[in-house]
C-alpha positions in Angstrom: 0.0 0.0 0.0 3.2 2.5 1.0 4.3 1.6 -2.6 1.3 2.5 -4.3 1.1 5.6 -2.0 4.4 6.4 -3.5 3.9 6.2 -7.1 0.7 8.7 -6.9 2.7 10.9 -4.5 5.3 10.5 -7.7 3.1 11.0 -10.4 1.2 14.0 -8.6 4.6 15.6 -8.2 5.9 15.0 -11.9 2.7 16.5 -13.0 2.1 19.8 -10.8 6.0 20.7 -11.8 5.1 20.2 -15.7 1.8 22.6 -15.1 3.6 25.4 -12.8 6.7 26.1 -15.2 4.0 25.7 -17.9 1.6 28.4 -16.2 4.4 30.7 -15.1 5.6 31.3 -18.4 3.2 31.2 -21.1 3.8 29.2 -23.5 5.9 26.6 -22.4 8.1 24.5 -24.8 7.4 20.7 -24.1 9.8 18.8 -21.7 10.3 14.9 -22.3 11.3 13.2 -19.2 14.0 10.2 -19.3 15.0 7.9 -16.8 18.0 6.3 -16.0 19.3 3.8 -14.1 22.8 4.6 -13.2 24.6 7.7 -11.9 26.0 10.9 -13.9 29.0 9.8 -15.9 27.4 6.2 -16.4 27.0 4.7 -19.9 23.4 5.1 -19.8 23.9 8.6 -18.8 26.0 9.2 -22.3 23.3 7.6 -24.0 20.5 9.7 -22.0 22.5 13.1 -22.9 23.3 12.3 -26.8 19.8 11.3 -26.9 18.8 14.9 -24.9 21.1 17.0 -27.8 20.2 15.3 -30.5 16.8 15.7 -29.9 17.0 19.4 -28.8 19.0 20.3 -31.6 16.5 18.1 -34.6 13.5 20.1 -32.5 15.3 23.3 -33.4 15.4 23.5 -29.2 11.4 23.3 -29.5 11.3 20.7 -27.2 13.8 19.9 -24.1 15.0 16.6 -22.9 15.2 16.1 -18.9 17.2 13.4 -17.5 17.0 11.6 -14.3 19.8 9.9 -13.2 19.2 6.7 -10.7 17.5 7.5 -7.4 16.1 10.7 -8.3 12.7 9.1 -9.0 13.0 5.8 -7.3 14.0 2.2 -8.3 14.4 0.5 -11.2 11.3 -0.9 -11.1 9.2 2.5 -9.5 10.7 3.8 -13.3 9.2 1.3 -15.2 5.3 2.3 -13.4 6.2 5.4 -14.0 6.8 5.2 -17.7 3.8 3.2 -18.0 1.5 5.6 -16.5 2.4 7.9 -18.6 4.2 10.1 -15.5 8.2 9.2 -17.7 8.2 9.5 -21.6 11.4 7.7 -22.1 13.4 5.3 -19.5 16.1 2.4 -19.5 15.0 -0.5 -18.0 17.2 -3.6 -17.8 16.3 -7.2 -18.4 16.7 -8.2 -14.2 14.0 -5.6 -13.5 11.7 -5.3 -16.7 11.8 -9.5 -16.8 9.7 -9.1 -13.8 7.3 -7.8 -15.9 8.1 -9.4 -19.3 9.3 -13.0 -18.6 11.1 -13.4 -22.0 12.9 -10.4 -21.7 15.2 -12.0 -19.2 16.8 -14.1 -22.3 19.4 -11.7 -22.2 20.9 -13.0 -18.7 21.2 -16.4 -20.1 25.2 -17.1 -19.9 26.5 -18.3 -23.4 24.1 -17.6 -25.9 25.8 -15.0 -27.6 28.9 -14.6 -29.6 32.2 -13.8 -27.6 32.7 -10.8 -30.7 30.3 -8.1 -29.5 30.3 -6.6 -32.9 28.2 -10.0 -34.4 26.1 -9.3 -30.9 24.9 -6.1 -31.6 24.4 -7.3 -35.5 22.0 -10.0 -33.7 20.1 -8.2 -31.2 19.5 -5.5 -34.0 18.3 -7.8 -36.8 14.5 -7.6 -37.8 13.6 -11.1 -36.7 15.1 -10.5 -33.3 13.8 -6.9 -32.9 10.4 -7.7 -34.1 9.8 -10.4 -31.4 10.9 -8.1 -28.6 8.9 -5.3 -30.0 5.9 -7.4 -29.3 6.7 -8.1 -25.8 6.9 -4.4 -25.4 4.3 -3.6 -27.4 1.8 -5.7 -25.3 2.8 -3.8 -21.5 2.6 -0.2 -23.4 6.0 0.3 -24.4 8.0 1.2 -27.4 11.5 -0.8 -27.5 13.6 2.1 -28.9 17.1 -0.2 -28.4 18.8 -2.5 -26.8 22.3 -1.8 -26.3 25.8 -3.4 -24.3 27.5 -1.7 -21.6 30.1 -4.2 -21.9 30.6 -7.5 -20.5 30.1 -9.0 -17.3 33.4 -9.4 -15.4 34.2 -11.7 -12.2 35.5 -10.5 -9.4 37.2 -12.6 -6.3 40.4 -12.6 -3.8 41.3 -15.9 -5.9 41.4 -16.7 -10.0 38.1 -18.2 -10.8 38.8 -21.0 -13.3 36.1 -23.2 -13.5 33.4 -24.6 -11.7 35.5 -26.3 -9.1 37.2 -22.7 -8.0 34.1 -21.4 -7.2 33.0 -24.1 -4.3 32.4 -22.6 -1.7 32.4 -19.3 -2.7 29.9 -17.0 -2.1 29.0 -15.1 -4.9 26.9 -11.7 -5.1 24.0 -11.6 -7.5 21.3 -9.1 -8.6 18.0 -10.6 -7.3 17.2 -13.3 -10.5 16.6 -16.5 -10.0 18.0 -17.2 -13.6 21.3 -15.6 -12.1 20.9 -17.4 -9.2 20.9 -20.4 -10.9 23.5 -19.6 -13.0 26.4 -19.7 -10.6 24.7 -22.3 -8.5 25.6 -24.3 -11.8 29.1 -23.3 -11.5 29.5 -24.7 -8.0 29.2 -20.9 -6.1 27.0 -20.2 -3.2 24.5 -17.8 -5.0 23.9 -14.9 -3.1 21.6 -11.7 -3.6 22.6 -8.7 -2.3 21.6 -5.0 -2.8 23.9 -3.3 -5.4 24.8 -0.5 -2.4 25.5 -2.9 -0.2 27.7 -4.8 -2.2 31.5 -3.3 -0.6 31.0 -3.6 2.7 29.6 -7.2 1.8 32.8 -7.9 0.7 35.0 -5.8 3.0 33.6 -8.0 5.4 33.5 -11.1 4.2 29.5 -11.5 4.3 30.6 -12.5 0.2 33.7 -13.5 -1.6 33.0 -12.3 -4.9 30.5 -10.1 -7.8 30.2 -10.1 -11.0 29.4 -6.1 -12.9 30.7 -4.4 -15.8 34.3 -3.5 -15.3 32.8 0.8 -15.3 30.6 -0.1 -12.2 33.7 -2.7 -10.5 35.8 1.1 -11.4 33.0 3.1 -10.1 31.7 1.0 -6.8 35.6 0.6 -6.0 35.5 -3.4 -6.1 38.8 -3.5 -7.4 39.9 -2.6 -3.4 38.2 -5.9 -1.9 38.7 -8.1 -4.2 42.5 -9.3 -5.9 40.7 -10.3 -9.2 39.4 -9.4 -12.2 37.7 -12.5 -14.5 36.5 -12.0 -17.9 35.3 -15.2 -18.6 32.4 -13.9 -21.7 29.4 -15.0 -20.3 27.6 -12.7 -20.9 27.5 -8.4 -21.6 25.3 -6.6 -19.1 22.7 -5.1 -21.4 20.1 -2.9 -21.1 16.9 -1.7 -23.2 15.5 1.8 -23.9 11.7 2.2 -23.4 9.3 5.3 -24.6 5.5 4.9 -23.4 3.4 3.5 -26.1 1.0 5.9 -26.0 3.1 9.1 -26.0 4.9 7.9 -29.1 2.0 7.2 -30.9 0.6 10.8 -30.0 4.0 12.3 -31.9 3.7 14.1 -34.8 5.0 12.4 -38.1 8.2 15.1 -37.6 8.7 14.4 -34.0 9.0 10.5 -34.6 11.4 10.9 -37.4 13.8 13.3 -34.5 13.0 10.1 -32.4 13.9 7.7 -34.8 16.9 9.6 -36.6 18.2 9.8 -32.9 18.4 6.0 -31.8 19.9 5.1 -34.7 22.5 7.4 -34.7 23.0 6.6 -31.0 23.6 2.7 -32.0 27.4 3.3 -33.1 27.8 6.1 -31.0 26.4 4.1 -27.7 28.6 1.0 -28.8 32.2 3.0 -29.2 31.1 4.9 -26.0 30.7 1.7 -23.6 34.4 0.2 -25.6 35.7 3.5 -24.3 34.5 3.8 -21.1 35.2 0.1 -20.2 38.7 0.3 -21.5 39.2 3.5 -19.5 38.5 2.5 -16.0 40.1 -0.8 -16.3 43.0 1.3 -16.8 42.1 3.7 -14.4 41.8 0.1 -11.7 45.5 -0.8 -12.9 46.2 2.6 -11.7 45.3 2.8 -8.5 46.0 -0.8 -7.4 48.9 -2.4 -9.4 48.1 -5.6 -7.5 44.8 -6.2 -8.9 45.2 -9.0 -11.4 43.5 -9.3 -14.7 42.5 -12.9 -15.8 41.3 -13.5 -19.4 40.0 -17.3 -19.4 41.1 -19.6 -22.2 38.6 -21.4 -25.1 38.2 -24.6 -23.5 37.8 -23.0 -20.0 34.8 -21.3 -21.1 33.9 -24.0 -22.8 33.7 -25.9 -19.3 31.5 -23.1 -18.3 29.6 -22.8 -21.2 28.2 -26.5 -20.8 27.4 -25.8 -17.0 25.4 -23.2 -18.1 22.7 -25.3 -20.1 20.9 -26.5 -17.4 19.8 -22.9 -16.9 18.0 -22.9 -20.0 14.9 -25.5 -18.9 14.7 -23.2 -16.4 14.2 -20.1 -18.5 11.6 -22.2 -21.0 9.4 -22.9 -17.7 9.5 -19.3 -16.5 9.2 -17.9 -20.2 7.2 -20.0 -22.0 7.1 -21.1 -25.5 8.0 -17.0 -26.8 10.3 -17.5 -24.5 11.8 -20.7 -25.9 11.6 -19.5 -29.7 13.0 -16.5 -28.8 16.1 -17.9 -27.1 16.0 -20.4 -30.4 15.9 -17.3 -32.8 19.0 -15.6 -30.8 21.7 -18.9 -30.8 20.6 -19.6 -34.4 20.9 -16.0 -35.4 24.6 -16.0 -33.5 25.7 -19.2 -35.1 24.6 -17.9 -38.6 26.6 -14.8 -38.2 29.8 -16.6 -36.7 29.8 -19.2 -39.5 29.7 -16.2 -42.2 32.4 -14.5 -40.1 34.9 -17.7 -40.3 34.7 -18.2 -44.1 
């Protein structure tokens, strides 16, 4: 009920601020509001303020872009209500927290299924067939999927190198709160164990967990890299994300105002994809920096491979909590990687 209170309390909030610039000053230029769910100076935040000057400068500054970085309007999934009541015009919602809501979605935290060359990954999750069968998930909970997009891959993090399944027995291992993710590194042997993201350092600092696995901007960011010795990129998986605009809002566009919408994302899609190379290679740098000792592992071929064939089991899993959309679309995805690998090789 405190929730609920909340999200009117929100939503009441968003709306009386709209209406009082509006009133006191005339004729007030329309503001589109756009979530985020990371900090200033995230990736999503790059792709949040492109997105805000591209549009501002295609509108001829007729229009204004507001961002919201994470926290400013409530969680993860308090953003997703809010964008589909209508309260948010654009947001980022990522597969853990929008799966909640759309099941299949959550195909994008299955380990293994995609190529270990992100290039042929964005080529796959771009592709008609792939992008028409998520628009339809979106379509159906009033959402527009604008893009999905990589902030770069999913690293390991521990006081020892993490190997294969046997290194991590015993080891209890951070997770966001997915019981696909869960069950993920239960197949690898580790004591799954979901935690917070805020509280995730002092967990460690104190030995409540031995290890996490984020993108190597948030392991910069968070400061992982001083209680843990390791770094492991074993290419399980990138930590994506999707952009979201409300259904109804983009429908209600002008022809003009969706081609500034459209013209935007796409010219985002390189820009977004050298962005998160850049920002990933950066702070690993920046980690090197400031604590020498931090080792960087890089697992071999047939160590993944050892991983990779753990990870199947995880897959029934995702068919019983997806469904059959969920099951073709995970089927669409590995055939559409393995298509675009075997042209690659030849």
């Amino acid at each position: 009920m405190k929730t609920r209170y909340a999200y009117i309390w929100l939503f009441t909030l968003l709306t009386a601020a709209f209406w009082i610039t509006g009133c006191s000053r005339g004729k007030q230029k329309p503001v589109w509001r756009f979530a985020i769910e990371e900090t200033r100076g995230s990736v999503q935040d790059a792709y949040a303020q492109k997105f805000k000057q591209l549009i501002e400068e295609k509108s001829g500054d007729t229009v204004r872009v507001k961002v919201y970085p994470y926290g400013t309007l409530g969680t993860s999934d308090q953003l997703s209500e809010l964008l589909y009541n209508g309260s948010l015009q654009f947001s980022m919602a990522s597969p853990g927290h929008i799966g909640k809501m759309i099941p299949e979605v959550q195909v994008l935290l299955l380990h293994y299924i995609l190529s270990d060359d992100p290039s042929i990954n964005r080529e796959v999750l771009n592709s008609p067939e792939i992008r028409e069968q998520f628009d339809t998930l979106f379509a159906e909970k009033g959402f527009k999927l604008l893009s999905i997009f990589s902030e770069g891959w999913q690293v390991w993090t521990a006081n020892k190198p993490l190997r294969s399944p046997e290194d991590f027995e015993g080891v209890k291992f951070r997770v966001m709160t997915s019981p696909l993710l869960m069950a993920a590194y239960e197949a690898y042997g580790a004591s799954a164990t979901p935690l917070a993201f805020s509280e995730v350092y002092s967990a460690l600092q104190l030995k409540m967990v031995d290890g996490q696995v984020n993108p190597v901007f948030a392991i910069e960011e968070m400061s992982f890299y001083e209680v843990n010795d390791y770094l492991i990129f074993a290419n399980q998986a990138q930590f994506y994300t999707t952009c979201l605009v409300n259904r109804k809002f983009y429908d209600k566009l002008t022809p003009e105002q969706k081609v500034w919408v459209d013209e935007s994302i796409e010219e985002l899609r390189d820009y977004i994809f050298e962005t998160q190379v850049k920002f990933n290679e950066e702070r690993l740098k920046t980690i090197r920096d400031k604590n020498p000792s931090v080792k960087v592992v890089y697992l071999e071929k047939n160590e993944r491979g050892v991983f990779r064939e753990a990870s199947k089991s995880v897959r029934k899993m995702f068919d019983e909590m997806a469904g059959p959309r969920g099951a073709t679309l995970l089927e669409s995805i590995v055939s559409k990687v393995e298509q675009l690998e075997k042209s690659a090789s030849q």
